[in-house]
N, C-alpha and C positions, 0 to 999 in steps of 0.2 A: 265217025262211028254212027251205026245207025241204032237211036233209041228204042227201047222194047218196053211194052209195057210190064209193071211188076205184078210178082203175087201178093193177090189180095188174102192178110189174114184177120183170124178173129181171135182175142183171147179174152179168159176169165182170170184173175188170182184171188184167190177165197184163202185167207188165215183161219188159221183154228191152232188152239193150245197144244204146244208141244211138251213144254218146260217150264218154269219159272222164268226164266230169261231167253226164250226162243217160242217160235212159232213157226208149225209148216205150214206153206205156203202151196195148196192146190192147184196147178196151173195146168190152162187146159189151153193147146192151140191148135187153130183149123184152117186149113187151109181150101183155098176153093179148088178143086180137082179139075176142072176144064182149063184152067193156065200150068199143067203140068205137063212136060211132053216127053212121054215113055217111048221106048225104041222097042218094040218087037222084034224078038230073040229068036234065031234060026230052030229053037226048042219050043216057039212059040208062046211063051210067056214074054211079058212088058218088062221092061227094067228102065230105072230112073233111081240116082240116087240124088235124097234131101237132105240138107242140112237145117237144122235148127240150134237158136242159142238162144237165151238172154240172162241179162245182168241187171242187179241193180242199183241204183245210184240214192245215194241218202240227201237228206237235204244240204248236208254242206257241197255235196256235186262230186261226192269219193266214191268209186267204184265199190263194190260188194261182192261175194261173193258168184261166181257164173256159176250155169249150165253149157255144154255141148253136148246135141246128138249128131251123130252123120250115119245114116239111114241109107245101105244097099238095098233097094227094093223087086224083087222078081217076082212078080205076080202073076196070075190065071187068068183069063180074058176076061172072066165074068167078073172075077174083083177089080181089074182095071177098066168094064162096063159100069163098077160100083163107084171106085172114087172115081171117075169123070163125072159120073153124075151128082154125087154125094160129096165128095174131097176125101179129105186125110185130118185125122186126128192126131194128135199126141196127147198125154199127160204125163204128166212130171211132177215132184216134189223138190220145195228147197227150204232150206229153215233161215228164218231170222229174225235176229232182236227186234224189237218194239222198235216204231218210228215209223216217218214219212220217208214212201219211196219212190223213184220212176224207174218201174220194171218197160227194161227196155229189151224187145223182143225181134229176133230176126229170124228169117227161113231164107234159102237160098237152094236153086236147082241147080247143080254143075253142070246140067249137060247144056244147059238153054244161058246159063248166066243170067236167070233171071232172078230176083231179090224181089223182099219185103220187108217192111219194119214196123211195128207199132211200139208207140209209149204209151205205158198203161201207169195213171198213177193210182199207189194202196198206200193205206192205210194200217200198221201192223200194230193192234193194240197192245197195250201192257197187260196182260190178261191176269197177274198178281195184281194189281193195282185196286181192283174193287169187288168188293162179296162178290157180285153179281155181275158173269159178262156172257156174252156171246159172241159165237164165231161168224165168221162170215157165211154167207145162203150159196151152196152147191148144188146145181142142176144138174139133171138127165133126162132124155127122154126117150120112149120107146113106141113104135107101132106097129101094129098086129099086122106081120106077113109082109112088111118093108124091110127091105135090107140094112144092117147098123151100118152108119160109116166109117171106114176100115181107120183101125186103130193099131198100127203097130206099136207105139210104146204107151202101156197102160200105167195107170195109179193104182194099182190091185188092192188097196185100205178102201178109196175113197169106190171102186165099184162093186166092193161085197157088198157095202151100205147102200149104194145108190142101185143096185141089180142089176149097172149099166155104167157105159162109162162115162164121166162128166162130160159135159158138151160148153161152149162159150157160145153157142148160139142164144138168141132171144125172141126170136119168131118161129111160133111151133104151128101145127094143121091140128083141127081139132079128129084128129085119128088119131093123134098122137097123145101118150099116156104118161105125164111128168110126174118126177121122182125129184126131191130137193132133202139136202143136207143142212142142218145145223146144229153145233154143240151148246146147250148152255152148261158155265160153269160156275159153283158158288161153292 
């Protein structure tokens, strides 16, 4: 078999107070759009579909609760001029109890069989636990008259607040205009 390289992703998980004994968990994953290979459609739209998942594992090493998305994607040349150059977003939500985890994150292209994975380890605090907490720091960012990068599954809570939708990027251009989220609770 001849090896190919994988997709390269990026994520964020940011907790913030759900419940007394839960917490959602904002997750944001990006993929980089130049290792995606869409097929141009006799209707002349791109189509590609993606798979995304992850799960997380507690510290004694027991699965947790998953996510699955699988993503038909048929887009318009200018949005597929977009994520080439931008990539793909997702955001998601998932709850869970207080503790130590490794959110383990995967994407997969069927048409190409190409794969990616990260381990992300968080943090889920007990947010009953003291007068005074905070939630984790959630990013966005925006620039005047650049195109967003395409986001078909949104967080719709976390982008009324943020004007935008979260991003796991960490290196922005200074044209660009950040927006960050966090809750205190007491």
């Amino acid at each position: 078999p001849v090896q190919q390289p994988g997709l390269t992703l990026s994520v964020q998980a940011v907790p913030f107070k759900a419940s007394a004994k839960e917490a959602s968990v904002a997750v944001a994953v990006e993929l980089q759009g130049s290792e995606l290979e869409f097929a141009q459609q006799p209707n002349g739209l791109f189509a590609d579909a993606i798979e995304i998942s992850f799960f997380a594992l507690n510290d004694d090493g027991r699965a947790q609760r998953g996510t699955r998305a699988s993503l038909n994607l048929a887009i318009r040349p200018d949005t597929y001029q977009r994520v080439k150059a931008l990539g793909i977003r997702f955001n998601s939500r998932a709850t869970m109890p207080a503790g130590r985890y490794q959110l383990r994150v995967g994407a997969r292209d069927p048409l190409t069989g190409k794969t990616g994975t990260v381990f992300y380890d968080i943090l889920i605090p007990d947010f009953a636990k003291d007068t005074l907490m905070m939630s984790g720091l959630l990013l966005s960012s925006q620039a005047s008259g650049v195109p967003e990068v395409f986001t078909p599954q949104r967080d719709p809570v976390a982008e009324k607040l943020l004007g935008a939708a979260p991003t796991a990027r960490r290196e922005f251009s200074q044209a660009e205009t950040l927006a960050w989220l966090a809750e205190i609770y007491d």
